[in-house]
FILO-976713 format. One record per residue (C-alpha): residue in one letter; x, y, z; chain; residue number from 1. Coordinates in Angstrom, 3 decimals. Example, Ala and Ser with C-alpha at 12.3 -4.5 7.8 and 13.67 -1.06 7.14 Angstrom:
2
<kevex A,<12.300,-4.500,7.800>,A,1>,
<kevex S,<13.670,-1.060,7.140>,A,2>,
This chain:
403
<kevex X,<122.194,163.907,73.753>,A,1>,
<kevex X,<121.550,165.078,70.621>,A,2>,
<kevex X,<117.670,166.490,70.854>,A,3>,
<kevex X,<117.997,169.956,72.302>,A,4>,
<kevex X,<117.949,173.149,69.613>,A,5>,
<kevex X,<116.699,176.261,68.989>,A,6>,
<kevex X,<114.497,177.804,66.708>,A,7>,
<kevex X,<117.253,178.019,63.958>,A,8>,
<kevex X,<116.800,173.616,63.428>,A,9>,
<kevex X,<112.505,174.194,63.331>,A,10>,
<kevex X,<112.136,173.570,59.236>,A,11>,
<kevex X,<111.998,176.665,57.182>,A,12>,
<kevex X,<108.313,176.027,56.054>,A,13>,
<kevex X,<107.322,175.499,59.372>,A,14>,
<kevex X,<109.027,178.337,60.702>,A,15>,
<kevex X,<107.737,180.254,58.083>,A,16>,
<kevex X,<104.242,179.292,58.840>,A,17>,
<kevex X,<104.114,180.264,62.096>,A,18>,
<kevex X,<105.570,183.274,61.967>,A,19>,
<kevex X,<103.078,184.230,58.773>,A,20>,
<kevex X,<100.522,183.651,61.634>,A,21>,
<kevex X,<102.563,186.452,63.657>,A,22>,
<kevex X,<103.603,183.801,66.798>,A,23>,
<kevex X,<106.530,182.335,68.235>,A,24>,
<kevex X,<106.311,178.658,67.909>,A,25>,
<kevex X,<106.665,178.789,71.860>,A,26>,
<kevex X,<103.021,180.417,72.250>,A,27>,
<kevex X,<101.404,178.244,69.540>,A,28>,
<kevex X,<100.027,175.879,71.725>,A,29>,
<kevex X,<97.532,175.955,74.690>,A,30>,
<kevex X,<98.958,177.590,77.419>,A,31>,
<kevex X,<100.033,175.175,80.750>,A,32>,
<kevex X,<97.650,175.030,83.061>,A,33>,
<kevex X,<94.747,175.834,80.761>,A,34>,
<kevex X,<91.426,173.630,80.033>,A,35>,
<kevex X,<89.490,173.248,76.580>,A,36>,
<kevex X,<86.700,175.176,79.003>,A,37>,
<kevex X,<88.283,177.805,80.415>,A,38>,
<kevex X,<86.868,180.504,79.167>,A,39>,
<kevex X,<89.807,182.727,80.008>,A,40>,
<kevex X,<91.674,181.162,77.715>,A,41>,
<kevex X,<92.988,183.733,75.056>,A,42>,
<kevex X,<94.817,180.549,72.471>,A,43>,
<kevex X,<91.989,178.686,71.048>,A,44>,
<kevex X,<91.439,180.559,67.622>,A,45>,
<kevex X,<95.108,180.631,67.863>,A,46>,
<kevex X,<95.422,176.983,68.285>,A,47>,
<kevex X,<92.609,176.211,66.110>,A,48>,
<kevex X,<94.827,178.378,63.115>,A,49>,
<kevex X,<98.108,176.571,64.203>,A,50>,
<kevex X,<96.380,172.868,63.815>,A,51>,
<kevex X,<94.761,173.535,60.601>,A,52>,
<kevex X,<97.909,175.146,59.073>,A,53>,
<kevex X,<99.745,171.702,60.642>,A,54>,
<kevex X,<96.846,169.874,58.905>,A,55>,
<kevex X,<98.094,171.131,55.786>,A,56>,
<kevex X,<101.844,171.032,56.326>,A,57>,
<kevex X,<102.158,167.293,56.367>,A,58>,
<kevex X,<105.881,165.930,56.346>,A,59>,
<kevex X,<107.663,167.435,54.079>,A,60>,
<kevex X,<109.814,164.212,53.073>,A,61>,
<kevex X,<107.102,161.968,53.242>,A,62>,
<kevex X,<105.277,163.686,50.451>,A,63>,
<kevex X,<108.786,164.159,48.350>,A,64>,
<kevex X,<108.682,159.906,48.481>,A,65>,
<kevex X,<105.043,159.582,47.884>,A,66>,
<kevex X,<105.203,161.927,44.782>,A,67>,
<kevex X,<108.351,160.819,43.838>,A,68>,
<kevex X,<106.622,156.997,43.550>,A,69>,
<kevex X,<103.291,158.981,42.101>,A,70>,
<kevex X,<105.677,160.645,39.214>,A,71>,
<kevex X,<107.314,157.123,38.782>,A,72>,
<kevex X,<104.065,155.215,38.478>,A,73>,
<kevex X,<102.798,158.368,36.140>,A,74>,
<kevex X,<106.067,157.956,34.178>,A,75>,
<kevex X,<105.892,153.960,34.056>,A,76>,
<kevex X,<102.317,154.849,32.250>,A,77>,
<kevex X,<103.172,157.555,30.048>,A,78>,
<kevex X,<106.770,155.152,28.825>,A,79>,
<kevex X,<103.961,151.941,28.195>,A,80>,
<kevex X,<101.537,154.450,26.765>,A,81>,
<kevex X,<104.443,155.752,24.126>,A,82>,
<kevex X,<105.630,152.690,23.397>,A,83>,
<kevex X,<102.226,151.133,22.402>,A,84>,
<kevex X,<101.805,154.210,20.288>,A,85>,
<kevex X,<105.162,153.472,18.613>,A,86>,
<kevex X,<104.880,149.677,18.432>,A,87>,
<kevex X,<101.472,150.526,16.651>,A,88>,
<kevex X,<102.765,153.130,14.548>,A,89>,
<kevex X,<105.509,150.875,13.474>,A,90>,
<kevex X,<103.313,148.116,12.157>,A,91>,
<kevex X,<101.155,150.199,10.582>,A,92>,
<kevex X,<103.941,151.637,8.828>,A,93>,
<kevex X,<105.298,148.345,7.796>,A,94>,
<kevex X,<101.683,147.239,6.839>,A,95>,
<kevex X,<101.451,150.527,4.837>,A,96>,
<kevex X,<104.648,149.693,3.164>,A,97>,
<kevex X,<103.842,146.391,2.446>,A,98>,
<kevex X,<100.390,147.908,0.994>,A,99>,
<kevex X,<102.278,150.371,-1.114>,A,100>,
<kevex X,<104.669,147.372,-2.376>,A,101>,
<kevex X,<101.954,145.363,-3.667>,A,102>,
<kevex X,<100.027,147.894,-5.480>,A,103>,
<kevex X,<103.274,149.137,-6.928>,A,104>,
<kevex X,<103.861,145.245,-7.993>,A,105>,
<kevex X,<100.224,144.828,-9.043>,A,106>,
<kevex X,<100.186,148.277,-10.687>,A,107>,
<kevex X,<102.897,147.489,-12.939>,A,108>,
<kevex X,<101.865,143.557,-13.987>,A,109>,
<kevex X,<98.966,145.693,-14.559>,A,110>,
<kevex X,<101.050,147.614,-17.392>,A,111>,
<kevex X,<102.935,144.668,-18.939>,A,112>,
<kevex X,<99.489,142.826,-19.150>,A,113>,
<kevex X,<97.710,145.841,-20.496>,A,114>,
<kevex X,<100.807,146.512,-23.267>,A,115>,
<kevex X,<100.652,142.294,-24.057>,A,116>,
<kevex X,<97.244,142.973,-24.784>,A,117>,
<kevex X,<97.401,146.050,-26.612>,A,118>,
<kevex X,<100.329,144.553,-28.707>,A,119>,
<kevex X,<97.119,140.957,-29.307>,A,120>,
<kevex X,<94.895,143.675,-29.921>,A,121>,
<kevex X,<96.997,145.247,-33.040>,A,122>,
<kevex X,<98.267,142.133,-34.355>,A,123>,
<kevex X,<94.224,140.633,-34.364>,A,124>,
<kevex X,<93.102,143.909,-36.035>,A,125>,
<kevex X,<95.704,143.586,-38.889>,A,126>,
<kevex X,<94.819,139.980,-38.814>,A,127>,
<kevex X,<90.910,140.681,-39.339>,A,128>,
<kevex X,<92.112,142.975,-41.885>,A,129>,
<kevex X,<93.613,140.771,-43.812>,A,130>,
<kevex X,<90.952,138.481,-43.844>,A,131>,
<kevex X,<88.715,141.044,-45.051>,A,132>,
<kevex X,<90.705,141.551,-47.943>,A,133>,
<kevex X,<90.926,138.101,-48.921>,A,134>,
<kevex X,<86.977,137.149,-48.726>,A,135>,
<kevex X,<87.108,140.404,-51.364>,A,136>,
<kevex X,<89.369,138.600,-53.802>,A,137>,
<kevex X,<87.383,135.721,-53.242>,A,138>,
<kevex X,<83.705,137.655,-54.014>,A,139>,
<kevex X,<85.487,138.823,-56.652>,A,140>,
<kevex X,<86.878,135.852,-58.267>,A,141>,
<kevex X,<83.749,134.444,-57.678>,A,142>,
<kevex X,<81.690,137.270,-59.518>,A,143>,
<kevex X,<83.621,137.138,-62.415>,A,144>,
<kevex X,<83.435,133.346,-63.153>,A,145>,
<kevex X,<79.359,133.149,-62.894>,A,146>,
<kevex X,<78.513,131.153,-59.982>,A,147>,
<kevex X,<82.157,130.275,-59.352>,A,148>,
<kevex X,<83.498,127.275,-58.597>,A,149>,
<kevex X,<83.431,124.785,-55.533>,A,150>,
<kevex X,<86.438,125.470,-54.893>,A,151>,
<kevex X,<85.450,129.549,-54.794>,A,152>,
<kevex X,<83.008,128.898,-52.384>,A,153>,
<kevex X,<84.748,126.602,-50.057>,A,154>,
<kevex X,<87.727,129.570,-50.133>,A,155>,
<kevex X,<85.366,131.758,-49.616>,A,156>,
<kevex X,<83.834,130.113,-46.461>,A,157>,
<kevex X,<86.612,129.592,-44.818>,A,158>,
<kevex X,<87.384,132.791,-45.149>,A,159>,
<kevex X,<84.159,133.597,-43.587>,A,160>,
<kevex X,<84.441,131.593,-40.904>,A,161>,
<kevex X,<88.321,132.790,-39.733>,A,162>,
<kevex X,<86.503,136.282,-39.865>,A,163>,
<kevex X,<83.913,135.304,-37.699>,A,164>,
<kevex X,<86.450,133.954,-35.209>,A,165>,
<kevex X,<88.736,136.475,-35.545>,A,166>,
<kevex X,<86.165,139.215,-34.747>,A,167>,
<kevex X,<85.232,137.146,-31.494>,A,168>,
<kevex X,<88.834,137.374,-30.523>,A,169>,
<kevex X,<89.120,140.916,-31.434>,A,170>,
<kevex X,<86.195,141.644,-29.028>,A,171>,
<kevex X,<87.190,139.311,-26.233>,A,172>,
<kevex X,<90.857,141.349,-26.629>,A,173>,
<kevex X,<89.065,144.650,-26.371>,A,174>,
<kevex X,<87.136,143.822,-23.342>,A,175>,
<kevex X,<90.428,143.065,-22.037>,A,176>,
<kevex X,<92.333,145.867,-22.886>,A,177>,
<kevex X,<89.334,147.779,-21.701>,A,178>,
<kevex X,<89.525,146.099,-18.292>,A,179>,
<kevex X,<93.208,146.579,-18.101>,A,180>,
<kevex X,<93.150,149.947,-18.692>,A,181>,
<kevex X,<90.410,150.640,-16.001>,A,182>,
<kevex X,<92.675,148.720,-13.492>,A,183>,
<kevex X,<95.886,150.919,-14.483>,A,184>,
<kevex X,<93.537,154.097,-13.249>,A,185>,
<kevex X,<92.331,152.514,-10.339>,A,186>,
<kevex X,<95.421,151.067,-9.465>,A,187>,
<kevex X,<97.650,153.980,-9.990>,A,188>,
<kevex X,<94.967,155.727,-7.435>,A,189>,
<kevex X,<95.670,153.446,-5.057>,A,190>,
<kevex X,<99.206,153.725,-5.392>,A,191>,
<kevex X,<98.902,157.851,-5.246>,A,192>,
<kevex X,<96.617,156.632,-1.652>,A,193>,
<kevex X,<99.124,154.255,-0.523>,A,194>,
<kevex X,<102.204,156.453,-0.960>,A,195>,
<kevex X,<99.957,159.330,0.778>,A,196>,
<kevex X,<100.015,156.436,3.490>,A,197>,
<kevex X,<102.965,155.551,4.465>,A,198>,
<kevex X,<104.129,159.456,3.994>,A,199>,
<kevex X,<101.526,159.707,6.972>,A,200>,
<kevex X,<102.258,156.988,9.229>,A,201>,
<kevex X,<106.160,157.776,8.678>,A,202>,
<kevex X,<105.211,160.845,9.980>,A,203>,
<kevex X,<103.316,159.174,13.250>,A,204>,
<kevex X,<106.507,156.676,13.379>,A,205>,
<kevex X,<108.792,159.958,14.028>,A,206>,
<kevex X,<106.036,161.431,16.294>,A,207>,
<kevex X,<105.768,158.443,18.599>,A,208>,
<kevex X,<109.762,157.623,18.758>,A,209>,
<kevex X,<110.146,160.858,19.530>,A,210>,
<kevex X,<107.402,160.788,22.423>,A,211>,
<kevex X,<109.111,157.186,23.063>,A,212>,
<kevex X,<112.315,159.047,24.001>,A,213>,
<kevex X,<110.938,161.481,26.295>,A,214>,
<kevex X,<109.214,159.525,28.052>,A,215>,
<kevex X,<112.427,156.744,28.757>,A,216>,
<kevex X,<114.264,159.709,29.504>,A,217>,
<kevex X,<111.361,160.732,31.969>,A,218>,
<kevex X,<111.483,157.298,33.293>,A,219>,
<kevex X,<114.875,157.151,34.177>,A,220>,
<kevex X,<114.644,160.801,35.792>,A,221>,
<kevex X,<111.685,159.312,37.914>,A,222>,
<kevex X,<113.327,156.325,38.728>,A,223>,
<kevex X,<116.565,157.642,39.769>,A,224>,
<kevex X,<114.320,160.228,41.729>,A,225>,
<kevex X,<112.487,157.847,43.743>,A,226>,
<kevex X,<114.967,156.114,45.013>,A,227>,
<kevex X,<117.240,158.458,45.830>,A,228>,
<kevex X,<113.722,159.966,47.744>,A,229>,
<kevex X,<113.516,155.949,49.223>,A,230>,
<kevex X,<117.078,156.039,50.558>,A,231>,
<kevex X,<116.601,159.331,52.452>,A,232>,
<kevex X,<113.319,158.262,53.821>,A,233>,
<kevex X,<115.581,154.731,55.104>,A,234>,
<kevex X,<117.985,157.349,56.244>,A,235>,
<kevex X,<115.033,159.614,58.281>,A,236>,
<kevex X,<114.230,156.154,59.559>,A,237>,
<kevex X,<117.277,155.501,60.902>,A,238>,
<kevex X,<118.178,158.757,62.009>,A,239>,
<kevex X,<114.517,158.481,64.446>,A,240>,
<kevex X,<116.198,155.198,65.469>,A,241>,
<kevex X,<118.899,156.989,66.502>,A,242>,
<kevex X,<117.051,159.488,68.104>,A,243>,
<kevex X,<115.377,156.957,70.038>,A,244>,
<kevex X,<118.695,155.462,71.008>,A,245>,
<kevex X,<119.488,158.808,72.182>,A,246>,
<kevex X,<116.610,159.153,74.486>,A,247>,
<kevex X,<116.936,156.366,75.913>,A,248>,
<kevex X,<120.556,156.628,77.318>,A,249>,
<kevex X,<119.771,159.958,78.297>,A,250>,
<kevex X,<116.690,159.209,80.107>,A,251>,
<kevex X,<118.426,156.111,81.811>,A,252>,
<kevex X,<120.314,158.673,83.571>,A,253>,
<kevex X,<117.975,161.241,84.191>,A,254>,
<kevex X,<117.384,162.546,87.856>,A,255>,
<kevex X,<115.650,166.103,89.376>,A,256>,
<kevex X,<114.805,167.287,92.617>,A,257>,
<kevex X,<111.636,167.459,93.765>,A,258>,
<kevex X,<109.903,165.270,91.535>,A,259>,
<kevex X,<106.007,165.660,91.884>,A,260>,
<kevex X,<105.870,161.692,91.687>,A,261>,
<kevex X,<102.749,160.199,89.267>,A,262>,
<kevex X,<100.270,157.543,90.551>,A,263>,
<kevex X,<101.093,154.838,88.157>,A,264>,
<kevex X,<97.556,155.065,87.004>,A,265>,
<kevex X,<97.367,156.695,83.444>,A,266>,
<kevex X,<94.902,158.922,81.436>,A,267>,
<kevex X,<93.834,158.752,78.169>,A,268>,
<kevex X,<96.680,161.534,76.753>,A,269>,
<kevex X,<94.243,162.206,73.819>,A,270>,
<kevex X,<90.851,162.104,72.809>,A,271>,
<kevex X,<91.524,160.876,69.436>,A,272>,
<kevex X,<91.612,157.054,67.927>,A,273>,
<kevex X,<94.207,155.352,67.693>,A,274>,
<kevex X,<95.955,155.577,64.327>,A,275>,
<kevex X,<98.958,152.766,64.418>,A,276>,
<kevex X,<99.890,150.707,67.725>,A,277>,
<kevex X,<103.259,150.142,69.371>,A,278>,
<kevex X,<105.733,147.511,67.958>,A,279>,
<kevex X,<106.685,146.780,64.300>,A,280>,
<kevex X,<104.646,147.838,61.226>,A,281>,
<kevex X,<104.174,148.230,57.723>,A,282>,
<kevex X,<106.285,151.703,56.296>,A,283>,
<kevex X,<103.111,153.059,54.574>,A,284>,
<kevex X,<105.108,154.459,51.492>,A,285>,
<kevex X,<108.020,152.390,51.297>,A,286>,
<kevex X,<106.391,148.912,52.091>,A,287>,
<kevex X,<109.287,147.679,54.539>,A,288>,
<kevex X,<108.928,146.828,58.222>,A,289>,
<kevex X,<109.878,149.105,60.500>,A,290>,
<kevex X,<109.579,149.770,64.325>,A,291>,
<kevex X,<106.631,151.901,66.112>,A,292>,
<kevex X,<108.349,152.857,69.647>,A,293>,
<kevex X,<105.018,154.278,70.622>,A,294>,
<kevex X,<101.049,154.393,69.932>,A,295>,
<kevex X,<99.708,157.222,67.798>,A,296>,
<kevex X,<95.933,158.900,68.437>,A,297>,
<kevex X,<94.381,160.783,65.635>,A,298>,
<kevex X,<94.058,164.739,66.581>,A,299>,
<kevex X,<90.533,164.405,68.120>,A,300>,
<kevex X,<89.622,168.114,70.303>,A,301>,
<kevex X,<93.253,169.057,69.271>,A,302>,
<kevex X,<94.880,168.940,73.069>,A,303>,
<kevex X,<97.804,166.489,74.323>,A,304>,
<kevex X,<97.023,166.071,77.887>,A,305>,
<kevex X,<99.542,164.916,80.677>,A,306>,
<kevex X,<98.953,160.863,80.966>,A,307>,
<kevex X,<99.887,161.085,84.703>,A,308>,
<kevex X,<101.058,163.944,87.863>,A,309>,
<kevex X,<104.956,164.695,86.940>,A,310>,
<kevex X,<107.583,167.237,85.920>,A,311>,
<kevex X,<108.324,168.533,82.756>,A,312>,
<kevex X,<111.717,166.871,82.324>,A,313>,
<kevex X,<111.953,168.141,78.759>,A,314>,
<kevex X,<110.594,170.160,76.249>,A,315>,
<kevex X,<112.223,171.050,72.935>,A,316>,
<kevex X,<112.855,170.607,69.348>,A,317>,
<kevex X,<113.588,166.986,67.296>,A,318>,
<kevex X,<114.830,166.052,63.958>,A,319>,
<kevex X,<112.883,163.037,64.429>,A,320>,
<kevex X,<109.921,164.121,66.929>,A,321>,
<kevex X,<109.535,167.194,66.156>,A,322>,
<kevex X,<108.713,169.509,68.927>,A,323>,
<kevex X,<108.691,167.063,71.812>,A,324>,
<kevex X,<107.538,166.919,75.435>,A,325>,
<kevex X,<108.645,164.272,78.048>,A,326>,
<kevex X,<107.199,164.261,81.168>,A,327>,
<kevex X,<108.571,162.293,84.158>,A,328>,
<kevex X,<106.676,160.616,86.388>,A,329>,
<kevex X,<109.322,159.715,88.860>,A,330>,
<kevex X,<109.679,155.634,90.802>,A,331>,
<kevex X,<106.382,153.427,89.650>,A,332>,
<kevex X,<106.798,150.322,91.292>,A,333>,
<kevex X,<110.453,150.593,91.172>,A,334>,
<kevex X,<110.798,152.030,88.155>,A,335>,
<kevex X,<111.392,155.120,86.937>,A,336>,
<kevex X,<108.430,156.049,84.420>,A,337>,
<kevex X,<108.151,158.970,81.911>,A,338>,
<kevex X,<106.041,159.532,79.293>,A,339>,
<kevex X,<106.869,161.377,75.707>,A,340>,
<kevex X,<104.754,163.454,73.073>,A,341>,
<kevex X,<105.770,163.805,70.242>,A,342>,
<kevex X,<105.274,165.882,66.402>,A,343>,
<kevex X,<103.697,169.193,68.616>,A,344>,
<kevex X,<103.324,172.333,66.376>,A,345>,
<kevex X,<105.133,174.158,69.135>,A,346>,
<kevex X,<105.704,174.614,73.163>,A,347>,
<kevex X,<103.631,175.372,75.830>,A,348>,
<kevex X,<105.673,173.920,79.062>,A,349>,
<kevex X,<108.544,174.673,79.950>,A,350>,
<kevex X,<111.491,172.210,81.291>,A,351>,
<kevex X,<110.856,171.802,85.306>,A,352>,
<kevex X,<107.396,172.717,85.174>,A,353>,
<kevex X,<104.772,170.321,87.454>,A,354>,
<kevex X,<101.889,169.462,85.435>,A,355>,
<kevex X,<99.322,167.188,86.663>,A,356>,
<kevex X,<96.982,164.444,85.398>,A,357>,
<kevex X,<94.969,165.821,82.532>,A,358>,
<kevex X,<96.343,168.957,82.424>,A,359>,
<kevex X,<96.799,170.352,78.555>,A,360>,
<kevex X,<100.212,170.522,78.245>,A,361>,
<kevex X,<99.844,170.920,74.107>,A,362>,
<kevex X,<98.409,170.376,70.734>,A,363>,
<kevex X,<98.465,167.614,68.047>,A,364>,
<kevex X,<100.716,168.575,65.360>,A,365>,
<kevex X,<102.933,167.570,62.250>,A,366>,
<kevex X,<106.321,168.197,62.953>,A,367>,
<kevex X,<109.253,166.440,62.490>,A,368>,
<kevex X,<109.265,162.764,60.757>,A,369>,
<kevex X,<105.487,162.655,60.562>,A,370>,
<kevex X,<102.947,161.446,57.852>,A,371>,
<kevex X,<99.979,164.150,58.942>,A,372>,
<kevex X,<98.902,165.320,62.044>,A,373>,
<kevex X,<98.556,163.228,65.119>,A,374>,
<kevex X,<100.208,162.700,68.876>,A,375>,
<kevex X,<102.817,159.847,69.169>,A,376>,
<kevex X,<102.928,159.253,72.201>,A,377>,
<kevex X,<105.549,157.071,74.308>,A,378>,
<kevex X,<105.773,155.376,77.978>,A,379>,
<kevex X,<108.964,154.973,79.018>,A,380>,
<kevex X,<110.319,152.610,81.809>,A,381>,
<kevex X,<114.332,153.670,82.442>,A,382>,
<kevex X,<114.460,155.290,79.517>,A,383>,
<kevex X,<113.692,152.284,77.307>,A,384>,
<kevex X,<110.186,152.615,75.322>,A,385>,
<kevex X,<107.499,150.027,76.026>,A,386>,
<kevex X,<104.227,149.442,74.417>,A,387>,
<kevex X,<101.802,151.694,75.915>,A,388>,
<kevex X,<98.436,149.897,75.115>,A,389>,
<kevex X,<98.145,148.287,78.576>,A,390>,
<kevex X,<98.723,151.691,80.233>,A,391>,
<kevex X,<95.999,153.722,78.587>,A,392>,
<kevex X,<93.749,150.775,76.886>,A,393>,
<kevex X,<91.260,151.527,80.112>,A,394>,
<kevex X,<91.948,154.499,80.878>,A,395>,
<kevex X,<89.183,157.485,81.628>,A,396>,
<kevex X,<89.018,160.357,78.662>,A,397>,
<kevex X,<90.587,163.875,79.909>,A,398>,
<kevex X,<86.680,164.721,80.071>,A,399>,
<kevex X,<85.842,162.057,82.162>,A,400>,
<kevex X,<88.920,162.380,85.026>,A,401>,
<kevex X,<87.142,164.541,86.541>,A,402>,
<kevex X,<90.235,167.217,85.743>,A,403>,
């Protein structure tokens, strides 16, 4: 049917594991028979070790999807991070250019105005020179005819009074020149800072496509990474499907002598909470639907206890479940009823052995398609699973049976 194998298909980290603890997966459990207070018992530091290193060992796959989404989502954030950083360092360069244009552009009507006015400021000096020379002629023309005549002195003060604006021009044309020339400095400093600029942010505009293109390519290595990781965890879902399938048909045929027959009245098979109940549910990485064919319980005092009086109709190693126990109960009602636990770090009953109500018949573990340690635990009516709330919703804790 599919879910019998040896050691050789336990997961090379598990195997590994256990045998760095220096057991057989077979003895890693509490042996059958035994009680959490049995002080004969020679397993429970060695149980204790085996559910802690299971703690840690969650499902291998599980984690490959949840840090291939994690690197995704860390990628998506470094690839909007990069491009910010480039879409800033591009308008900054363009502002910087833009900056450098127009003080180049300034800079050099800077220069033409400052030549214009140097070229005003020679042409008024030789203009106030001339002037000069002319009121001279004029002093002197008038100097040598006595007190001259009116027409001396009217030359003479309009000479004057050309000089007088000419000099006011002159000094209006040096202030300019002045200012002109203290712009050309100042400007061709700002050019020198400008160019300085944009040599910088170029610079930063390299940096940050560069950066840019890492992180797409880091993207695209995430992305095609996660969901090849989300197809194989589809496929892992199918596969326990399968699995399930598998159980089923072989359980619907299932018969053995001497069946130690179960009461139809269930105990709790662990003492922790329930985790996730029977029927569909949310895929907690993937986000799709997906059917729960049984009810988990968190790991509680660490023992799977048998739910009802029955034989051990197998025990053994799953793809899907991990190392798996199903117990049969034989004819409830008119039914034949078994019961299944599932994700065990290892064995500790073997097929055909009677185990009665409460009895430990194993520890919560992590094995096979499982998110962290807990018992999944299955009823089973000919082979097809049920919901197993309404068997164990009331029923007494392995403490309180009375075991």
């Amino acid at each position: 049917m599919g879910v019998r194998s040896s050691l050789a298909g336990v997961p090379a980290a598990l195997a590994a594991g256990l045998l760095g603890l220096g057991v057989l997966a077979a003895s890693a459990t509490p042996a059958a028979g035994a009680t959490p207070d049995d002080p004969d018992r020679n397993v429970d530091e060695l149980n204790e070790s085996i559910q802690d290193f299971a703690e840690e060992l969650l499902d291998a796959h599980a984690d490959t999807v949840r840090v291939a989404l994690e690197t995704l989502e860390s990628a998506q954030t470094e690839l909007d991070a990069a491009t910010l950083r480039a879409e800033t360092a591009r308008d900054a360069a363009a502002a910087a250019g833009a900056a450098a244009d127009q003080a180049s552009r300034t800079l050099d009507a800077t220069l033409l105005a400052e030549r214009e006015a140097s070229r005003k400021l020679d042409q008024l000096t030789a203009k106030v020179e001339r002037t000069r020379e002319r009121l001279g002629v004029v002093a002197r023309a008038a100097y040598q005819s006595g007190l001259g005549g009116w027409s001396a002195l009217r030359a003479g003060d309009d000479a004057m009074q050309e000089l007088s604006d000419q000099l006011a021009e002159l000094e209006a044309v040096q202030d300019r020149v002045r200012s002109l020339r203290e712009d050309h400095r100042h400007l061709v400093h700002q050019v020198a800072k400008t160019s300085h600029l944009v040599s910088s942010v170029e610079e930063e505009v390299r940096a940050a496509t560069q950066a840019l293109e890492v992180a797409e390519a880091a993207h695209v290595d995430a992305r095609v990474a996660a969901d090849l990781a989300k197809d194989e965890e589809y496929r892992r879902y199918e596969e326990f499907l399968a699995e399930s399938e598998d159980l089923e048909a072989w359980l619907a045929e299932y018969s053995i002598s001497d069946t130690l027959e179960g009461t139809g009245s269930f105990m709790r098979p662990g003492t922790g909470p329930v985790t996730s109940p029977f029927g569909p549910r949310m895929h907690p990485i993937l986000g799709y639907v997906k059917s729960h064919t049984g009810v988990d319980l968190g790991r509680g005092d660490g023992f799977i206890y048998a739910a009802d009086h029955g034989v051990v109709a197998e025990a053994t190693w799953n793809d899907a479940y991990g190392y798996l126990v199903i117990v049969d109960h034989g004819v409830i009602d008119g039914q034949q009823v078994s019961t299944l636990y599932a994700h065990q770090p290892g064995l500790s009953v073997d097929i055909g052995a009677k185990v009665a109500k409460g009895q430990p018949i194993g520890s919560v573990g992590s094995t096979g398609f499982s998110t962290g340690p807990h018992l999944h635990f299955e009823v089973r009516i000919g082979g097809r699973p049920v919901n197993p709330w309404p068997w164990i919703s009331g029923a007494p804790m392995p403490d309180e049976a009375g075991q």
